[in-house]
C-alpha positions in Angstrom: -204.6 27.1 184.6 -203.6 23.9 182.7 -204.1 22.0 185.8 -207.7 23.2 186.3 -208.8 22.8 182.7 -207.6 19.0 182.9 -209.6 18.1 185.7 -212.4 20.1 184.4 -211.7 17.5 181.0 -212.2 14.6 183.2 -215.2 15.6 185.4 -216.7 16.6 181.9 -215.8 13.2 180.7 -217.0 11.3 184.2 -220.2 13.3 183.7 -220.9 12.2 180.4 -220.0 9.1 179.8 -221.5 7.9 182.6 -224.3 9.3 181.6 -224.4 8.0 178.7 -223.6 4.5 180.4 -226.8 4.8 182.6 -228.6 5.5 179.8 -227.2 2.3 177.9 -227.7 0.3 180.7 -231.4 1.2 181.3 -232.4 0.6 178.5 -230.3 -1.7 176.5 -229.3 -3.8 179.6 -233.3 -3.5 181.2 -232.5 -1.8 184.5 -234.9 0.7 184.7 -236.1 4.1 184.1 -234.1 5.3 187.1 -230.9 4.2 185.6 -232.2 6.2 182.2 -233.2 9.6 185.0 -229.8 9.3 186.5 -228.0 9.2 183.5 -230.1 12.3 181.9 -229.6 14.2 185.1 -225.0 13.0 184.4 -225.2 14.7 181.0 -226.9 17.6 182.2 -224.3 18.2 184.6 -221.9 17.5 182.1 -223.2 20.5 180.3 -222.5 22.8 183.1 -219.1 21.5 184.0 -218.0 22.2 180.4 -218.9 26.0 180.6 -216.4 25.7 183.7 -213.3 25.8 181.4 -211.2 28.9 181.7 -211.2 29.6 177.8 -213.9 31.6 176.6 -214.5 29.7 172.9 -217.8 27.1 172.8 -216.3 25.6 169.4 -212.8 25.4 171.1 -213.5 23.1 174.3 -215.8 21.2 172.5 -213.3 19.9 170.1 -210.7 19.8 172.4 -213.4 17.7 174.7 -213.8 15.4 171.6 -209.7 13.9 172.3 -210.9 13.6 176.0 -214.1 11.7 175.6 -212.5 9.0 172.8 -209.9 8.2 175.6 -212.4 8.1 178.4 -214.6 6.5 176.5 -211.9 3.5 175.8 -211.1 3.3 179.3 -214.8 3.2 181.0 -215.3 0.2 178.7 -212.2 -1.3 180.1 -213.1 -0.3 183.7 -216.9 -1.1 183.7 -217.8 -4.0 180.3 -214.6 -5.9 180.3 -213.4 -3.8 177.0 -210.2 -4.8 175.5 -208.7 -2.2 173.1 -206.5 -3.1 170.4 -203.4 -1.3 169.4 -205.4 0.7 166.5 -207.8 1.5 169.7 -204.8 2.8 171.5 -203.0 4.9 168.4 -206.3 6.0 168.0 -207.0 7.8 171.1 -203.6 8.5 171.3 -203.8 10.6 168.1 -206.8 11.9 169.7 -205.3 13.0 172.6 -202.8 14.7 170.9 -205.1 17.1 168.9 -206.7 17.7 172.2 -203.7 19.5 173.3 -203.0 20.9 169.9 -206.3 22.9 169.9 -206.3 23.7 173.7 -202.7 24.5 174.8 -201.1 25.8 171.7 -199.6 29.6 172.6 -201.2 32.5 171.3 -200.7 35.2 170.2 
């Protein structure tokens, strides 16, 4: 279940950051209104893979999400606009990343 909720995370994170990159790119960067449609059409699927979590609690996997999407976030910069994070970058997201699991993972009662 852990497993599936992880790569859920990261789809969720593929979905919308690049969809919010698309959306940067068509417009800040002047590529077009397609680049702007594809990323609207990324953040929409976002949306739907996020209700694919196994956890029932909107408020939940949206703030776990939040630890996910400050690490992707760091590391599509690095992969796709030359981003280089410094180590307050990295303790950051790290710290982020923690919480994640904190709010998702903890046992229950």
């Amino acid at each position: 279940m852990i497993v599936r909720s992880l790569l859920l995370f990261a789809l969720a994170a593929v979905a919308e950051i690049g969809g919010a990159w698309l959306v940067w790119q068509g417009l800040r960067e002047h590529r077009g209104w397609l680049w702007v449609g594809a990323g609207f059409i990324a953040l929409g699927l976002y949306g739907v893979v996020a209700t694919l979590q196994p956890d029932a609690h909107f408020g939940r996997i949206l703030a776990a999400y939040g630890g996910v999407f400050v690490v992707g976030s760091i590391a599509w910069g690095m992969a796709m606009d030359g981003f280089r994070p410094d180590r307050w970058d990295i303790a950051g997201a790290a710290l982020c990343l923690a919480g994640m699991g904190v709010i998702m993972y903890a046992p229950r009662g």
